[in-house]
N, C-alpha and C positions, 0 to 999 in steps of 0.2 A: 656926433655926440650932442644931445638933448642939452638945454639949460637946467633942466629938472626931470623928475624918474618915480614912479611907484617907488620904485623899488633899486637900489644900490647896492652888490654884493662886491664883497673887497674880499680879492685871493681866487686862481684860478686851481687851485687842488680838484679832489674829488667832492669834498662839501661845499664848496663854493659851487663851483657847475651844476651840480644837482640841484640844491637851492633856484640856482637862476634857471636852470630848465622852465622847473615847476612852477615860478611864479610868474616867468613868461607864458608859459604854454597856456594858463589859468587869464590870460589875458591882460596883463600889466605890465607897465613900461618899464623896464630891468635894465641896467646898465650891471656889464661885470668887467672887473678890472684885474689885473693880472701885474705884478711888477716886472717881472721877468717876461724875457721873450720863450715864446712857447714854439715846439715844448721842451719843457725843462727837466733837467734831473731832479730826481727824490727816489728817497728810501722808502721802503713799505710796500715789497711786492706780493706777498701773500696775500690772497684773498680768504675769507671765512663765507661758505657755502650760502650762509642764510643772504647774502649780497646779491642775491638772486631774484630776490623779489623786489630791491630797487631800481634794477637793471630792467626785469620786465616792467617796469613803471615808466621808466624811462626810456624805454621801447629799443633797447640798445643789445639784448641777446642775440639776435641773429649775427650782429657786428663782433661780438663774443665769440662765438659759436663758430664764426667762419674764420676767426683771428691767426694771428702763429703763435699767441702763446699759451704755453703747459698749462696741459691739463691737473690738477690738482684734486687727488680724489683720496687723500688719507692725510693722518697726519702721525708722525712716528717719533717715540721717546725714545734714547740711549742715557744710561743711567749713566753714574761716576765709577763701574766696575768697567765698562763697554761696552755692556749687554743690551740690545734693543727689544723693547716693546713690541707688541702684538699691533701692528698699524690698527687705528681706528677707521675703520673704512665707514667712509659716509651714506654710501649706497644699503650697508647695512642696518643703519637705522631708519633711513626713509629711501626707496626704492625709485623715487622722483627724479626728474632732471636736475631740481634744485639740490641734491647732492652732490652735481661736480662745479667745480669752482675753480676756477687759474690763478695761476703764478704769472704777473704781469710786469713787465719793463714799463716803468711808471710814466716816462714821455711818450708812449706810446699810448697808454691805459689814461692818461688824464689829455692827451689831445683828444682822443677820441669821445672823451665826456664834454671837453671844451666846446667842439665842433657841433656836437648834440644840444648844445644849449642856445648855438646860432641858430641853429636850423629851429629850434621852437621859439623861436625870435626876440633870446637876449641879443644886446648890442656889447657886444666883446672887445677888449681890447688890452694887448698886451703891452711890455713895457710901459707900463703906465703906475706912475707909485702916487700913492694917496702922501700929501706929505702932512693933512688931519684932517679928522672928522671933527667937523662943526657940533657942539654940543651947547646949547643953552638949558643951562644948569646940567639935570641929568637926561635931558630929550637930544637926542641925534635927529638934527637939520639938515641932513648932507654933508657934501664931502669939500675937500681943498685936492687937487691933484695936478701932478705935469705929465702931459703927454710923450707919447713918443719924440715929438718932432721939440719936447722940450716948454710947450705952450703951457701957465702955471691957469686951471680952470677950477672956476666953481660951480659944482652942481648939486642944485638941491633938490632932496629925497624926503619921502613919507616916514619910510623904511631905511635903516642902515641894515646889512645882514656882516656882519663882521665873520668870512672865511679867513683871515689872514696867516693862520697857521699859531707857530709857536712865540709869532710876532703879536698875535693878539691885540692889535692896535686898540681897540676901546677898554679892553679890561685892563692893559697896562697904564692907560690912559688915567684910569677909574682906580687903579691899584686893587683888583679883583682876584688878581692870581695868587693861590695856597700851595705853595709845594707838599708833597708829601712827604711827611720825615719819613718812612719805613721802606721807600724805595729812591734812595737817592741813588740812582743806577747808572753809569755811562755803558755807550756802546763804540765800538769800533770795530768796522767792515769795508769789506774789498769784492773783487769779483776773480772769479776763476774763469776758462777755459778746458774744456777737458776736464775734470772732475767726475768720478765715478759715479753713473746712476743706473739705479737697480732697474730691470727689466721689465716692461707692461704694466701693469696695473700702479705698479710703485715707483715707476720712472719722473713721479710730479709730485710725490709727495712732502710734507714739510718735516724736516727734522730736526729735533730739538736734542741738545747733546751736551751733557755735564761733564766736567773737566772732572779728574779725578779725584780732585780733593772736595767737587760740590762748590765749588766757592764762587764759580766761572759757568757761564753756559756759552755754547754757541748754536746759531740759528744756519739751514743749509737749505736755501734756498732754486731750483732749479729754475732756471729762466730758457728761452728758446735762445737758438745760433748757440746751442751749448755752454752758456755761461751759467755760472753757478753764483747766488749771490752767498757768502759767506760773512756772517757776523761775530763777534763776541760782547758779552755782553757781561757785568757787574758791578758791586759797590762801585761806586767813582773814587771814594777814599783807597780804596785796596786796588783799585786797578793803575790807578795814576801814581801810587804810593813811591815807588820806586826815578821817580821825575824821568824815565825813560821814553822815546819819542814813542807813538801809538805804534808804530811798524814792529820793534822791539817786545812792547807789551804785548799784542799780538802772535806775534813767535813765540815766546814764553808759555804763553797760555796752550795755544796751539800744541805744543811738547806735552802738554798735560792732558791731551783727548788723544789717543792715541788712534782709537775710531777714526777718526775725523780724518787725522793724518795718511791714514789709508788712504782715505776719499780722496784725498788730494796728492797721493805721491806723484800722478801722472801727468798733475793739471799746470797749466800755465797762469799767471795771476798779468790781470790783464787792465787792472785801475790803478789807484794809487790808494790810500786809507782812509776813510774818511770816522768822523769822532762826532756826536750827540752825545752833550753831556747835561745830568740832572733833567732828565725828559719829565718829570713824573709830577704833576700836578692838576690843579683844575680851579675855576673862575666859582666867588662865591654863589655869584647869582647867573644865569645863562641869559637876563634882558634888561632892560628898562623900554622910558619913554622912546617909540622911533628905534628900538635898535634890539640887534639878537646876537649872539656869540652858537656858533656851530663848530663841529669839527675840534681841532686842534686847538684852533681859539675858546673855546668853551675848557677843554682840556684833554689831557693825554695819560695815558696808564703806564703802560711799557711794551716793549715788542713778543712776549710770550707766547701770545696765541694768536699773535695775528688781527687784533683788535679794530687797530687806525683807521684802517679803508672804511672796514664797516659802522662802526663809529660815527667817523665822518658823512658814510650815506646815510645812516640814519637818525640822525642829529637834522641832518640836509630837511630830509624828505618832510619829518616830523616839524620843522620848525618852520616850513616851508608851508606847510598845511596853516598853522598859525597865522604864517604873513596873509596868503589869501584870504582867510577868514576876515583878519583885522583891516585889512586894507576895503574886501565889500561893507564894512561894519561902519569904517571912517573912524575906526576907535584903536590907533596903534599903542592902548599903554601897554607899560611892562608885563601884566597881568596875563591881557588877550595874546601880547609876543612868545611870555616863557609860560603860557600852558601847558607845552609839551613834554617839559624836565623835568619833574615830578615823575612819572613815568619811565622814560629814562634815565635817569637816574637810578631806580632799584633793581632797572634788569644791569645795569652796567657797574654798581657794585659788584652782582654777584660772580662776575667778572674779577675783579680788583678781591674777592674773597678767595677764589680760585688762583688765583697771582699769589697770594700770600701763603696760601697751600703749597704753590710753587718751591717759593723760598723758606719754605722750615724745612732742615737740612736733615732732622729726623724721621720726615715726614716721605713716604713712597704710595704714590697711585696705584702703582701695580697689587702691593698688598694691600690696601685700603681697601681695592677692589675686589681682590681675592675673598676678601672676608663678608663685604657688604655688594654681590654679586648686582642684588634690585637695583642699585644705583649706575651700571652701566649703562643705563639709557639716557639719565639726566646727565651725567657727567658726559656724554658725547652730545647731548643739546649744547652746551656749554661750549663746549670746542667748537661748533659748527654757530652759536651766534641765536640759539632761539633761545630767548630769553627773557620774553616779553609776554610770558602768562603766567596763572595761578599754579604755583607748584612746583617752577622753575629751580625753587630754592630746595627743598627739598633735601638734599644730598648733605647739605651742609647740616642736618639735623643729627645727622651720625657723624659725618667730618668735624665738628667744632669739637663732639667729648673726644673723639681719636686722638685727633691733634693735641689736644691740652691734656690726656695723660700720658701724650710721648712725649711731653716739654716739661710736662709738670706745672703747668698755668692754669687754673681755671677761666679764663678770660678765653671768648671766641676768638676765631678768625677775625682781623681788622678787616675793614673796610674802609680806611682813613680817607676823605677827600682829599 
């Protein structure tokens, strides 16, 4: 490990790694650090198809493409009666490779980014925790960290790129982070064995499944070696309400999808519970002097569509383009750092307006759809993560009067940061 670095990227996820790829590859001294030993568990194995074109950047599809895990080529709603949705198949909107997309076991899908970012010659290093980022005033000078072997080192950077996840070391630091009041959400999830999955084309798909009162959803994830990742997810206030341990809550809920129950009469549960709670927030500003917030760190929506991964690669890529600009420029401020969020930002509201869709209880895509057919193709942009052009929003021009005269609100769809 260097005494100093272009570039310093804290958190080994998937926005962290791609980050360092990029501004490795681009020719600049990268140090990335990891606190945990790799690789590690995490949640978030869905992918959303448009993740395809970071993956070809990062020259990592062949390693995809020859992998073991599910393929993922639809994504499927079951309403609060049982009834499922017509899969949105990806292939149907765009007939491209980039329509299929996996369901990935995340130690495996973020070693694999890890190891990708050696090879473009970050210097990596796991079990390694920053214990601070050096900041005079609001410029990031590099890092304080201790090694594996326990060694407390300083190293000083041009760049800080803050990956750190929902640890978000500089924006906690800086008091950046705005929760969202309109999705104060926890989740609770486990893994199955053996769990029903549908045959050929729909054997990878993702399905989204409403408890029967609508109050509750759960997320059913197929993963390879037959593991099923199954989630639930709601209010934090109404889920935890009852002070019952998550395994409990879980059951409860469970009894309330009866679909669901199906899927899993056969299956063996093969983890133990794991809980995320109040996920849903984001950082006011995405940079300053020396320093950038990606991924998780920057901020987080919720697990509905599958967001995180791609989020995070595109946050990565996008911010990453920045650092090499600013670093050949010798000019890291804030300005030249978070040129990229502006932009991101409006493709990834319309996201968090689609979320909110989600959650109005009167609210059904399927009739929405029936009614305002033209919007089938933007409403599967949306799912699938294209997001980032003129037009995108579109849908929501008939969505916002639908919704507000089945509520009775005239106010649109939020968008709350």
């Amino acid at each position: 490990m260097r005494e100093a670095y272009d570039c310093i990227v804290l958190g080994g996820g998937p926005a962290g790694t791609a980050a360092a790829a990029l501004v490795a590859e681009a020719g600049h001294a990268t140090l990335l650090v990891e606190r945990e030993k790799t690789p590690r568990f995490h949640v978030g194995e869905s992918l959303m198809p448009e993740t395809y074109w970071t993956f070809e950047r990062l020259g990592i599809l062949d390693e995809l493409k020859s992998s073991r895990f599910t393929r993922k080529l639809s994504v499927q709603f079951v309403n609060a009666r049982g009834k499922a949705s017509k899969p949105f198949y990806f292939h149907e909107h765009d007939g491209r490779d980039c329509s299929q997309t996996w369901q990935v076991r995340r130690s495996e899908f973020d070693r694999l980014l890890w190891d990708n970012a050696a090879a473009k010659g970050a210097d990596c290093y796991d079990q390694t925790r920053v214990i601070d980022v050096a900041l005079e005033g609001d410029r990031a000078t590099g890092v304080t960290l201790t090694t594996a072997d326990g060694e407390t080192r300083q190293v000083a950077a041009r760049v800080v790129i803050d990956a750190s996840g929902q640890q978000s070391l500089i924006a906690n630091r800086l008091n950046l982070l705005r929760p969202n009041p309109r999705l104060r959400k926890s989740a609770i999830w486990t893994y199955y064995r053996g769990a029903e999955r549908a045959e050929g084309i729909d054997g990878g798909a993702t399905v989204i499944l409403h408890t029967e009162d609508k109050e509750n959803w759960f997320w059913y994830i197929p993963l390879h070696d037959d593991v099923t990742s199954v989630g639930l997810v709601g209010d934090v206030d109404r889920l935890f309400a009852s002070r019952e341990p998550p395994a409990q809550v879980f059951q409860t809920q469970l009894a309330r999808c009866q679909n669901l129950e199906a899927r899993l009469a056969d299956a063996e549960r093969v983890d133990d519970f794991h809980v995320a709670r109040e996920f849903s927030y984001k950082a006011e500003r995405a940079a300053g002097d020396g320093w950038v917030l990606i991924g998780d760190a920057y901020g987080f929506i919720d697990p509905i569509y599958s967001s995180g991964v791609f989020f995070a690669l595109k946050t990565a890529e996008m911010a990453a383009d920045c650092v090499i600009d600013a670093l050949a420029a010798d000019d890291v401020s804030a300005t030249r750092l978070g040129a990229w969020a502006a932009e991101f930002d409006r493709g990834a509201n319309l996201v968090r307006k689609l979320i909110a869709a989600f959650y109005t209880k009167e609210f059904s895509f399927g009739e929405f759809l029936a009614q305002h057919p033209e919007h089938v193709g933007n409403m599967t942009d949306l799912l699938i993560g294209r997001i980032f052009y003129d037009g995108a929003e579109r849908i929501f021009e008939d969505m916002d009067p639908y919704i507000a005269n089945l509520t009775g609100t005239a106010a649109p769809l939020a968008a709350d940061r």
